[in-house]
N, C-alpha and C positions, 0 to 999 in steps of 0.2 A: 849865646848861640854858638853853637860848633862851628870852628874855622877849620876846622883838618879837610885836607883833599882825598878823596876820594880814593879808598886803595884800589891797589892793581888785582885781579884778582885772573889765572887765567883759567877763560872758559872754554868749553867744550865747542869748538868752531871750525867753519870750511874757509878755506884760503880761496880766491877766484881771480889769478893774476892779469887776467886778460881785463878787468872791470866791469862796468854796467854804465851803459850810455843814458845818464839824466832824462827827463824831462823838459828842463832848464837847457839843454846841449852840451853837458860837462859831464867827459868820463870817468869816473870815479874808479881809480886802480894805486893799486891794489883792491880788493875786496873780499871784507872779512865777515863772516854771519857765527853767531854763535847759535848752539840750539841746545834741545835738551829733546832726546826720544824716551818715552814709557811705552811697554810692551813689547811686541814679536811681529814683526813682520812677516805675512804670509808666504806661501813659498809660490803664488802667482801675484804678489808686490799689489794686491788688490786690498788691501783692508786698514791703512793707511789715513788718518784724522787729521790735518791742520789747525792746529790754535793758532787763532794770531789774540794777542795780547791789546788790551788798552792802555792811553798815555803812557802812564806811570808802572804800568805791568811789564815783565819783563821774561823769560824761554821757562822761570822756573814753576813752572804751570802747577805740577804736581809733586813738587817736593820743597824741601825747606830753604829759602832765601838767602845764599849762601854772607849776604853782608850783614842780614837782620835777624837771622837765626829765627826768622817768623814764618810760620807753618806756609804750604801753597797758597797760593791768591785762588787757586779754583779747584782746592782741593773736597769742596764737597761737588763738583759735578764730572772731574775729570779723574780714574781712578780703577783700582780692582771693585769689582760689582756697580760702580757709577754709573750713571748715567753716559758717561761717554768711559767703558768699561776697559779696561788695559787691558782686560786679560781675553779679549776679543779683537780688541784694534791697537792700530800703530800707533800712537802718539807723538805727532813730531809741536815744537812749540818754538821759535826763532824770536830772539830778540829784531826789535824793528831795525831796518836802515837810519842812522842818525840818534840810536839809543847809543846806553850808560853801559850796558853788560855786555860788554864784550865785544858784539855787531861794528862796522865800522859808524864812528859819527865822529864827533867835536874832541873826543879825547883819544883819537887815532892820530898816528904821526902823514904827514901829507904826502910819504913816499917810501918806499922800503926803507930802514934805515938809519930814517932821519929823524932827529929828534924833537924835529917842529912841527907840534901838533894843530892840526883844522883849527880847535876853536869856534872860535862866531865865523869863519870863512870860510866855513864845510858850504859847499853850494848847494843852494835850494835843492829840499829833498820832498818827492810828492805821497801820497798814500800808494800811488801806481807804481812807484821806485822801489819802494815797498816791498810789493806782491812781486816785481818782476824778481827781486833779490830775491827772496823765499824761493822762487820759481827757479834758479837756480840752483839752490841747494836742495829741491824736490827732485831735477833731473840726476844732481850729482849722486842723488841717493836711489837712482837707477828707478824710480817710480813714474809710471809713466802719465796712469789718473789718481788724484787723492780719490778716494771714497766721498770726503766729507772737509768744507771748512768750515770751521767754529769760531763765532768771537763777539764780542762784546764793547760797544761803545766805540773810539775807535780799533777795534778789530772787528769792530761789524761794517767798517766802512772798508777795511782791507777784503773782509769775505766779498763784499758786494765790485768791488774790484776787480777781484779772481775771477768771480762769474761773468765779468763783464769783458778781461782780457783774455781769459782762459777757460772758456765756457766745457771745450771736450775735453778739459782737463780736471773737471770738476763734477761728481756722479751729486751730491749732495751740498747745497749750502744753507748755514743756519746765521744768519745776522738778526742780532740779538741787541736790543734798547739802542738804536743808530738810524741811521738816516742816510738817504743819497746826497746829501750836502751838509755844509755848515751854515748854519744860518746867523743873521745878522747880531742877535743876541749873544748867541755864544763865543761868534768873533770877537764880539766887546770884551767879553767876560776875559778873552785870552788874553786880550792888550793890556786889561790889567792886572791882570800876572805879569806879561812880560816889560810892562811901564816898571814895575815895583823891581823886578831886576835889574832893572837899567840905572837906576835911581840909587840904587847900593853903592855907596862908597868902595864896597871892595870888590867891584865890576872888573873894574879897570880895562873897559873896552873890551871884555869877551875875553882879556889874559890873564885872570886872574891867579892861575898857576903855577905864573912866573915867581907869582909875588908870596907864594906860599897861602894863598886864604882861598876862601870861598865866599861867594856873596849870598853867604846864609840867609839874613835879615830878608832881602830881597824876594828868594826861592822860598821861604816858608811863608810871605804874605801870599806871594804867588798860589801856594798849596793852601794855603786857609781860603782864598777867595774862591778857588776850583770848588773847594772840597765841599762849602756851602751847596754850589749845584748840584751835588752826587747826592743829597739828601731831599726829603720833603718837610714840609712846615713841620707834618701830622708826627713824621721821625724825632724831628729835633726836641718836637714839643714831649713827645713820649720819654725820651731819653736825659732830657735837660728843662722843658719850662723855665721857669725864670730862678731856678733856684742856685742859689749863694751858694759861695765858698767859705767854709769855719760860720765867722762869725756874722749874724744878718744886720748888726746894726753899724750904720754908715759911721767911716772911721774919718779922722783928718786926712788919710791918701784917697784921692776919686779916682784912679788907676790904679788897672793892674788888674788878675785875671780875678775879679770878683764873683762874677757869675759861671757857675758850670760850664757851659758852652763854651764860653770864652779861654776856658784852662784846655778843655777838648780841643777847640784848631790850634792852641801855641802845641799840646803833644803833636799833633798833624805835622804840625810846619818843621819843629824841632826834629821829627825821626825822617820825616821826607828829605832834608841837606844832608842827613851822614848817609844817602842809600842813592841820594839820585843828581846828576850833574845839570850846571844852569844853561850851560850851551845847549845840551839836550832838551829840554824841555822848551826853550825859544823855537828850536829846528821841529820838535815834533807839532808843537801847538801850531806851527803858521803850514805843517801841513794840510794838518786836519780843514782850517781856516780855507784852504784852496781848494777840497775835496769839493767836486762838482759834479756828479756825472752826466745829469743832463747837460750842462755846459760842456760838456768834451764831446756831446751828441750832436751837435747841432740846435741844443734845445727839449732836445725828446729823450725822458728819461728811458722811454720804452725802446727807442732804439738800441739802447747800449744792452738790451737784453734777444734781441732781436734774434730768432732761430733758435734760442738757448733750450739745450733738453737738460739742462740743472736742476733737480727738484729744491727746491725752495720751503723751506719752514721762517715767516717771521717770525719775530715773537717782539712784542711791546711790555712796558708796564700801565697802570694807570693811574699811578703818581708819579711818574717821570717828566718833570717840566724842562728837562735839557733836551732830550731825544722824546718829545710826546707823542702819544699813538697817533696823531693825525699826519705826523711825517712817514711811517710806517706803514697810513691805509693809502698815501702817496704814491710809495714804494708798491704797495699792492694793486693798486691798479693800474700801473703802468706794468706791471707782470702779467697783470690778464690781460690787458691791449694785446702783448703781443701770443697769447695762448700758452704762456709758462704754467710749468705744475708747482702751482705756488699754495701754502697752505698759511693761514697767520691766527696767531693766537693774541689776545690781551690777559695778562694776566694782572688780576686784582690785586693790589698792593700798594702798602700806603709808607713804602722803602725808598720808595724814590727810582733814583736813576742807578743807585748802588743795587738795587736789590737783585740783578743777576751775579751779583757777589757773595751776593746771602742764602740764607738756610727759605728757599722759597720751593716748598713740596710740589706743588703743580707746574712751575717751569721744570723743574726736574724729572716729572714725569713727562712731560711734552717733548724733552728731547728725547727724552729714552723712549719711547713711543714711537717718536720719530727716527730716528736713526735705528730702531727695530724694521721698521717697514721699509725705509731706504733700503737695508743690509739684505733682506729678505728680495726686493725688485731687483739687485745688484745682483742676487747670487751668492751671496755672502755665506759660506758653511759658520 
């Protein structure tokens, strides 16, 4: 397993010296967001798109992954003639607060200057910390309402955020395979990713970059156990069944990656350590974990939406058992409680929770559908 740390790499980013007051009550200053913009901003600053990114996603929305030389993560939806088309809108896409690329988190120094980086003592970061961070780099870029936020998984929990913090500041939102919480399942799933971090001998308490390693072994069980949930039975079954590596007759070694699938998460886990930090992935998971919004309501998910004139598109899968459609019909009628213009779609597929990643023709029409008819109510030339 690769022990090399993680290179420097600099990215295209806004400085915020004054910080951002946590959630937690700790201001975090300096404050760094990196981002990446595709397209042309209009000349009334109206036509302007927000991606937010999932866990492991990061600003490079629509171009090639500057560590992995690996094509966009959403470059079939996000794009010239796409579904969410560049050469019509702004594209802005932010690494999260508490990410790898760039954004301030675990591999930021804890003061101008200094050379002693957060680590595991970057303070509790929330998905609301989040959106407030974007939300400043939305203002720094002189925009006053996005058009539209986009995202997927957790970035459907930041859109749902935005409309929740920032309701007139959001003409369109689309939350995409996610939910208003994290529910108890998937908290689990998180613990044990980040049990198996912990558990790595070359942890060493969240410093491991003192010491020159990475706690690889840890970080890729982590990503093998996520990655399991990004997929459905009917996927895995299509893609791998039970079938053998080389040779099928049982040898004197009973380990080792014998079975298809099994060589499939050790690639997962292997290319996930050279592209992504382990502080990071502890700080973003126990976000997600505390995403609540009816808990920030008093209870009432419908509150947090309360007067909202957001139009709203959900969209679900119905092979997604991480984010399943019943969390989504959830999210939907607590948007008609309170008279939102909320529209929600299921789309049939048997990809899983991945499948807004994937080459999926009728989600792709749906948003471009949608975001046609948003652009058209907006005024959009």
């Amino acid at each position: 397993m690769d022990q090399t740390p993680l290179p420097q790499i600099n990215h295209q980013h806004e400085t915020f010296t004054e910080g951002l007051l946590l959630d937690c009550g700790t201001v975090l200053a300096p404050l760094q967001i990196a981002y990446r913009t595709y397209g042309t901003l209009n000349a009334d600053r109206s036509n302007a798109i927000l991606i937010c990114h999932a866990l492991t996603g990061d600003q490079y929305v629509a171009e090639q992954q500057p560590l992995t030389g690996k094509p966009a993560w959403w470059g079939n939806l996000v794009g010239p003639a796409k579904p969410v088309d560049t050469n019509r809108y702004f594209v802005i896409c932010a690494n999260v607060l508490g990410g790898c690329m760039g954004s301030t988190g675990p591999r930021s120094p804890r003061s101008t200057g200094s050379e002693d980086l957060w680590g595991i003592d970057l303070p509790p970061i929330t998905i609301q910390d989040m959106v407030r961070a974007q939300k400043m780099l939305v203002n720094r870029l002189q925009i006053t309402r996005l058009f539209a936020v986009v995202g997927g998984s957790m970035g459907g929990m930041q859109v749902l955020a935005w409309a929740s913090l920032f309701p007139e500041a959001v003409f369109a939102a689309v939350p995409v395979a996610t939910a208003p919480y994290h529910s108890a399942q998937n908290i689990a799933f998180h613990e044990v990713g980040r049990q198996a971090i912990f558990a790595d001998p070359d942890f060493f308490g969240g410093r491991y970059w003192e010491h020159g390693v990475v706690p690889s072994r840890g970080l890729a069980v982590a990503r093998m156990t996520a990655h399991i949930t990004y997929l459905s039975e009917a996927a895995l079954t299509r893609k791998f069944g039970r079938r053998l590596q080389g040779n099928n007759a049982l040898s004197p070694v009973l380990f080792g990656e014998r079975f298809a699938v099994e060589s499939y998460l050790e690639h997962q886990g292997s290319s996930f350590v050279r592209r992504f930090d382990a502080n990071s992935y502890l700080c973003i998971t126990r976000a997600m974990d505390f995403f609540d919004l009816a808990a920030d309501h008093g209870g009432s998910l419908a509150s947090a939406f309360r007067g909202s004139r957001t139009r709203f598109l959900l969209v679900s899968f119905s092979s997604d058992w991480l984010f399943p459609t019943t969390e989504s019909r959830i999210l939907a009628r607590a948007l008609n409680q309170v008279a939102a213009n909320v529209s929600f779609v299921e789309i049939i597929s048997d990809k899983g929770h991945d499948a807004f990643l994937l080459d999926e023709p009728d989600f792709h029409r749906t948003v471009a559908g949608f975001l046609g008819g948003a652009a058209e109510a907006a005024g959009l030339k």
